[in-house]
Each structure stands twice: as structure tokens, then as C-alpha cells.
C-alpha positions as CSV (number, residue, x, y, z in Angstrom):
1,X,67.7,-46.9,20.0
2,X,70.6,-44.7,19.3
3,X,70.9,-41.3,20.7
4,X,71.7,-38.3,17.9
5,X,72.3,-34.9,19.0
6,X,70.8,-31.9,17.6
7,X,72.0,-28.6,17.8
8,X,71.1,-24.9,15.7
9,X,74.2,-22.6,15.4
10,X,74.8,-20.5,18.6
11,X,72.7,-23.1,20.7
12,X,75.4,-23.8,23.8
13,X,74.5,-27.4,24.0
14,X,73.0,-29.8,21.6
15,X,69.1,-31.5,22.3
16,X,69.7,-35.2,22.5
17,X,67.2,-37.1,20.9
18,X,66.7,-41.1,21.0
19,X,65.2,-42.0,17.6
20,X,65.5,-45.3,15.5
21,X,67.4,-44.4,12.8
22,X,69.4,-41.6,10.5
23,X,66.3,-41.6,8.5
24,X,63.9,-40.5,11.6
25,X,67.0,-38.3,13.0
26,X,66.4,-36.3,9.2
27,X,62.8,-35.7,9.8
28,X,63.4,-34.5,13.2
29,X,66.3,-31.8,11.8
30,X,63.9,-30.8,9.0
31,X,60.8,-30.6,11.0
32,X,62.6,-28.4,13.8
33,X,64.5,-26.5,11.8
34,X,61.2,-25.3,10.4
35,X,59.9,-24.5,13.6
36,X,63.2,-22.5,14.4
37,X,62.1,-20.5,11.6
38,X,58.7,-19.5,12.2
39,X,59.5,-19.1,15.8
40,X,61.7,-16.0,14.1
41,X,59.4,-14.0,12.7
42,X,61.1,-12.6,10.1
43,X,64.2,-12.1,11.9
44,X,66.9,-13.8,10.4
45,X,69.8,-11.4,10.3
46,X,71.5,-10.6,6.9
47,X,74.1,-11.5,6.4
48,X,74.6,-14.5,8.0
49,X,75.3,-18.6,8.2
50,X,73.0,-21.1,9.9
51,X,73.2,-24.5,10.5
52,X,71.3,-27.5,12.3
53,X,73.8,-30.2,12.5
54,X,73.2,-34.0,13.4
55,X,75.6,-36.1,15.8
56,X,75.8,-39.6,16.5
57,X,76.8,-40.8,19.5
58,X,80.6,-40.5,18.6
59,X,80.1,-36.6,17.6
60,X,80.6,-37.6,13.7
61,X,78.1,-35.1,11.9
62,X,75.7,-37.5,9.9
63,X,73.4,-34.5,8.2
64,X,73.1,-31.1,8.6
65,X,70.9,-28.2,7.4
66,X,72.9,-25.1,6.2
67,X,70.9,-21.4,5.3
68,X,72.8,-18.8,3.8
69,X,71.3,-15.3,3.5
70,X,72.9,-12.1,2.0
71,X,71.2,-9.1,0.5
72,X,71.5,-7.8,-3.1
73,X,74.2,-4.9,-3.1
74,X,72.3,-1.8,-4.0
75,X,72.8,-0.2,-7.1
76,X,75.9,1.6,-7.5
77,X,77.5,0.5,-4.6
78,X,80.0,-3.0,-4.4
């Protein structure tokens, strides 16, 4: 079963997870990504650049989950 690391931006080392295939690896990214963000609470900073990337065992990136936030300028300003 092949090994794909997982890891969220600012994580120091990645979770390895032994799953079947890319397929499963996706679910897995989706799924804790997800929890990442509840676990949050509203926290996200803004602005700011996430990003749950997906190894294989070579350190190629197969998939990755990217969220962008920024805020609305206010009016009159930018």
C-alpha cells in the first residue's frame, strides 16, 4: 500500500498515511482539511494562503487543497 504524506501549511513535518490509492489519499486531504477548519473556530487570519498538500513517496505533490482569504477594502480606502 503506498505511503502519501500529508501536510497543512506551517505544519513542521508532514502525517504519513498508508492508503490504497490517489483516489483514497483525496478523501483523506478533503476530509482533514475540513476538520482543520472547524478545529479553527473562526480563526482563519485575513489575509492569508493555505494549503494541504499530498506527497508520494518520492515528494512529487499529487493534489493539494489551496484557500485564499482577503477582505473587501473599505470604502474609500485602496
Amino acid at each position: 500500500m503506498p505511503t502519501f504524506a500529508f501536510q497543512w501549511t506551517g505544519e513542521t513535518a508532514p502525517a504519513l498515511v498508508d492508503l490504497p490509492d490517489e483516489a483514497a489519499a483525496w478523501r483523506q486531504a478533503v476530509a482533514t482539511t475540513g476538520e482543520i477548519l472547524r478545529d479553527l473556530d473562526g480563526s482563519l487570519p485575513v489575509p492569508g494562503d493555505f494549503e494541504m498538500t499530498v506527497r508520494d513517496a518520492t515528494g512529487a505533490v499529487l493534489l493539494a487543497i489551496t484557500i485564499h482569504t482577503r477582505q473587501r477594502p473599505v470604502e474609500g480606502e485602496g
